[in-house]
C-alpha positions in Angstrom: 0.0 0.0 0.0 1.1 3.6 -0.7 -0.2 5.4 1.5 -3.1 6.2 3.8 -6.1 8.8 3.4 -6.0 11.0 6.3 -8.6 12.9 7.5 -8.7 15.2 10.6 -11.3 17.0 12.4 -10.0 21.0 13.4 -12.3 23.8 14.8 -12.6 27.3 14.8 -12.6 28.4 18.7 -12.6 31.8 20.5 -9.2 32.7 21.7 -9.0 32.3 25.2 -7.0 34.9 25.9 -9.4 37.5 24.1 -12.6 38.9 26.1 -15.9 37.5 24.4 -18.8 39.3 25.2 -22.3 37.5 25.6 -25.4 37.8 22.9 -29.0 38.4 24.0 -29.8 34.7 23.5 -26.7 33.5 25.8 -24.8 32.8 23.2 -20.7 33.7 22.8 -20.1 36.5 20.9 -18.0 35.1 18.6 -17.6 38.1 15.9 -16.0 39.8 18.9 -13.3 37.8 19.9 -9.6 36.7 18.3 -9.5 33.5 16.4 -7.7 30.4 17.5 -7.2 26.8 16.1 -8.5 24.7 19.3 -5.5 24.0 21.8 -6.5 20.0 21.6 -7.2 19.9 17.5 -3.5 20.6 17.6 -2.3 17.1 18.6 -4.9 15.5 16.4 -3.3 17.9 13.4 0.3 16.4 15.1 -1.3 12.9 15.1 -2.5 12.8 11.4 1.0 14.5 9.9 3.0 11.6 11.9 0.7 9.0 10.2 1.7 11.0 6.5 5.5 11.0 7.7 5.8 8.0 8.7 4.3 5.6 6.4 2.5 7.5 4.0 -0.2 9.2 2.3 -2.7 12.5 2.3 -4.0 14.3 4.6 -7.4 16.3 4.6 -8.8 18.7 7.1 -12.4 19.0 7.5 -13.4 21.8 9.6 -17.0 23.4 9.7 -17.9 27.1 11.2 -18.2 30.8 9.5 -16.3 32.0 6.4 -13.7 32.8 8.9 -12.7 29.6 9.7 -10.7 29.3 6.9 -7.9 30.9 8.6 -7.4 27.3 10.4 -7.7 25.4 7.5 -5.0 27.7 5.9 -2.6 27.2 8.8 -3.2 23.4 8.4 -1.7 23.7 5.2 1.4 25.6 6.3 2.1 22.4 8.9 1.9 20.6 5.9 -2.2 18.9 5.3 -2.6 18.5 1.2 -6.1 19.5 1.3 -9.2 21.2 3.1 -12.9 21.0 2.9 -14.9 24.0 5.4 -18.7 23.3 5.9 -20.2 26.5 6.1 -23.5 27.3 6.3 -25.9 29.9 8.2 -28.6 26.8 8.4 -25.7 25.0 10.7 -25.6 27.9 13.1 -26.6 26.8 17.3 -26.3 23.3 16.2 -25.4 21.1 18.9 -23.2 18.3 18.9 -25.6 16.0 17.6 -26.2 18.2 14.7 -22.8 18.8 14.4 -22.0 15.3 14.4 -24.3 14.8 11.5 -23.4 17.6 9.4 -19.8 16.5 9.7 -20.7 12.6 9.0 -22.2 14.0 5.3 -19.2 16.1 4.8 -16.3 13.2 5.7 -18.6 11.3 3.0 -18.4 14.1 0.7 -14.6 14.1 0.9 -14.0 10.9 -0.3 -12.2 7.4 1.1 -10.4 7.5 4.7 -9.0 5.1 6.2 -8.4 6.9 9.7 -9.5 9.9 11.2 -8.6 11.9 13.8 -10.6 14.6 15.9 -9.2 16.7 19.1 -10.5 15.1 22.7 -12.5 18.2 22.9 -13.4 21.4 22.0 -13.1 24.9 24.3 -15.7 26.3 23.7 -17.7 23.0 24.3 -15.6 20.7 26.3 -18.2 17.8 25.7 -15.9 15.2 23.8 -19.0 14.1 22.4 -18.9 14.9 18.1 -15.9 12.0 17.7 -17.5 9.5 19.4 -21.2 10.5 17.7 -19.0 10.7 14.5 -17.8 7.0 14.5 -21.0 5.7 15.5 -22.6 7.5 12.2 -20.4 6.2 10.4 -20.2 2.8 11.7 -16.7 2.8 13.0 -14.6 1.8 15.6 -13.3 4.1 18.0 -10.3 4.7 19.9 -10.7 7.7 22.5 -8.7 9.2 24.8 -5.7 8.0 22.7 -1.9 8.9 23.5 -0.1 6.9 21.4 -0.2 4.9 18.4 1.6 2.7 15.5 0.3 1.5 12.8 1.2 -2.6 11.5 -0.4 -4.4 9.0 -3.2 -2.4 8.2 -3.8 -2.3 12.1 -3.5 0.5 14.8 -2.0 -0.8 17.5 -3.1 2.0 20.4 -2.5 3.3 23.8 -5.4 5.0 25.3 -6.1 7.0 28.5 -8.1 5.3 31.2 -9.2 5.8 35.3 -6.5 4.6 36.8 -4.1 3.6 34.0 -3.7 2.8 30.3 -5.1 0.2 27.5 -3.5 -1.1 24.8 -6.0 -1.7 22.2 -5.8 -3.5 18.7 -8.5 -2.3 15.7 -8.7 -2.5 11.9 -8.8 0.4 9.7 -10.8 2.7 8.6 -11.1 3.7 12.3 -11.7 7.2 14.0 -9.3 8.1 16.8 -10.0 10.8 19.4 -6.3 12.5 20.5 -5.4 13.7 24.1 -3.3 15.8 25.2 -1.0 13.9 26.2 0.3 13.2 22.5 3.2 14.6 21.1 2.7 18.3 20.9 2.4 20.1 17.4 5.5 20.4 15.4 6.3 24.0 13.9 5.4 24.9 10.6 7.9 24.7 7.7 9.4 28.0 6.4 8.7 26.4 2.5 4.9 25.8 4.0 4.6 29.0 5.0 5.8 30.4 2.1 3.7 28.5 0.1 0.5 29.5 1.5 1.2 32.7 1.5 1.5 32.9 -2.3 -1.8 30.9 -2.6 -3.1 33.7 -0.5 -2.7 35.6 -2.7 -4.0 34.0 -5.5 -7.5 32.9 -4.8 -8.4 30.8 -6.9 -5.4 28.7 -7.0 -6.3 28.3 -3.2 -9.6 27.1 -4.3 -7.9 23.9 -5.5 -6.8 23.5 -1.8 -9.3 24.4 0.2 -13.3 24.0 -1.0 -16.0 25.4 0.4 -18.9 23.9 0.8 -23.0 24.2 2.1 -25.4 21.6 3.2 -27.2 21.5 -0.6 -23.8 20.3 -1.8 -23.2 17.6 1.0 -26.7 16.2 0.6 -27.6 17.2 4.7 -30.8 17.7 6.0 -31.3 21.4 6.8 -34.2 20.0 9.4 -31.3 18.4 11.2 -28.9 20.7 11.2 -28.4 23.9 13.6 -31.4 25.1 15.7 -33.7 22.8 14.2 -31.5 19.8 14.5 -30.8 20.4 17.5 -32.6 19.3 21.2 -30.3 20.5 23.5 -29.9 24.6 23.5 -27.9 26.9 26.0 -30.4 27.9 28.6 -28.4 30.4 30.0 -24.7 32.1 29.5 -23.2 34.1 32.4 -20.1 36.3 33.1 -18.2 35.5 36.1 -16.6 38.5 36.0 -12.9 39.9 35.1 -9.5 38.1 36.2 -7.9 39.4 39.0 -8.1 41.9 42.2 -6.3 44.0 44.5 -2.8 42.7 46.4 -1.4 43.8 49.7 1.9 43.2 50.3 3.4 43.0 54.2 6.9 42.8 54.9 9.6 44.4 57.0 8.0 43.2 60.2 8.6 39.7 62.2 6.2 37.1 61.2 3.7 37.6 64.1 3.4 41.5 63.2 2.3 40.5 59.4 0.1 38.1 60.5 -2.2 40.3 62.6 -1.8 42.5 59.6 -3.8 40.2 57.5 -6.2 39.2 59.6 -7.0 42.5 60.3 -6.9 43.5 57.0 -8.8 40.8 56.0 -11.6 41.1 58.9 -11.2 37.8 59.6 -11.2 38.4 63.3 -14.6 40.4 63.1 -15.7 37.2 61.7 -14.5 35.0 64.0 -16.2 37.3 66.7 -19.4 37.2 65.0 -19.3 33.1 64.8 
């Protein structure tokens, strides 16, 4: 055999060291806050280049969000993925995982023949770990979560996963989908020729087309009734702030240890407390 066909899973997240602000229906307000290529998608990325490297073959992203969220796809390349598909569509918008899960099952079949696929653990902006799983069952494969390790012999994925207590080694034919942790081998930096590559195809945009497609839920053959809000039966009740980082600091020094402790507590008022109890 050649080579393998790759897939792996990336998402557009909010970055989490930008302030998002909060929409009327409790949702994040994602047009307000930086851009970032989710933290755990980053060792799935790591996980499907390896497999490339190692004993070859092509790798695809597949990520789904706004127009935006080609910006991840785009950095993909630069690492060094040969192709990338985005699934965007206003009809997928408040979708859950569910509806995500289903979306993404019609676009990996859209894409073509896999023979492993890799997703993140999680997402941050859901932390549910659910769309991998829901993604193999749609698709009738086996699963490997949790995974920190991996080799691949005889058309077999030989696997260490993550479990209470320990590890498991685990055995599975291909195709199979395989859910990363963060434990794996951390992304690699990207290539100066990569780089330079997809800076130029920047620039050129339909060149980049060839690359990276775009695509909507007519084109997939999805189910706009199960997709996004309508495809959807769990919402977000309820969003809330908990408020900014950070406070005011005292310091106390200078004194012997007994002076700056009935500093603090009077500072503090702990000793009002403590009267009141």
């Amino acid at each position: 055999m050649s080579g393998y066909n790759i897939f792996v899973l990336v998402k557009q997240v909010p970055d989490q060291g930008s302030k998002a602000g909060i929409n009327p229906d409790g949702t994040i307000d994602r047009a307000k806050a930086k851009r970032m290529l989710n933290p755990f998608d980053r060792y799935a990325l790591q996980a499907a280049l390896h497999t490339k490297n190692a004993y070859g073959g092509t790798v695809t992203a597949i990520s789904m969000g706004p127009p935006p969220a080609v910006e991840i796809l785009m950095e993909a390349l630069e690492h060094g993925v040969d192709r990338g598909f985005l699934l965007s569509d206003r009809r997928l918008a408040a979708s859950d995982t569910l509806a995500t899960a289903y979306a993404l099952y019609k676009t990996v079949l859209h894409a073509g023949k896999f023979d492993i696929i890799f997703c993140g653990l999680q997402t941050t902006d859901g932390d549910t770990a659910q769309v991998g799983p829901q993604l193999a069952e749609r698709l009738g494969l086996p699963q490997i979560t949790y995974c920190e390790d991996f080799a691949i012999e005889n058309g077999k994925v030989h696997a260490r996963r993550i479990i209470e207590g320990g590890i498991q080694k685990v055995i599975t034919e291909m195709p199979v989908l395989v859910t990363v942790a963060n434990s794996y081998h951390p992304l690699e930096y990207k290539s100066f020729r990569g780089a330079w590559r997809v800076q130029q195809l920047a620039r050129r945009q339909e060149e980049l087309k060839q690359y990276i497609q775009t695509i909507d839920l007519d084109l997939i053959g999805a189910d706009p009734e199960r997709c996004g809000l309508k495809g959807s039966p769990t919402i977000v009740a309820a969003t809330e702030k908990v408020g900014e980082i950070g406070g005011s600091c005292t310091m106390h020094e200078g004194h012997s240890p007994d002076e700056m402790v009935g500093e603090i507590i009077k500072s503090t008022g702990i000793r009002e407390y403590l009267v009141a109890k």
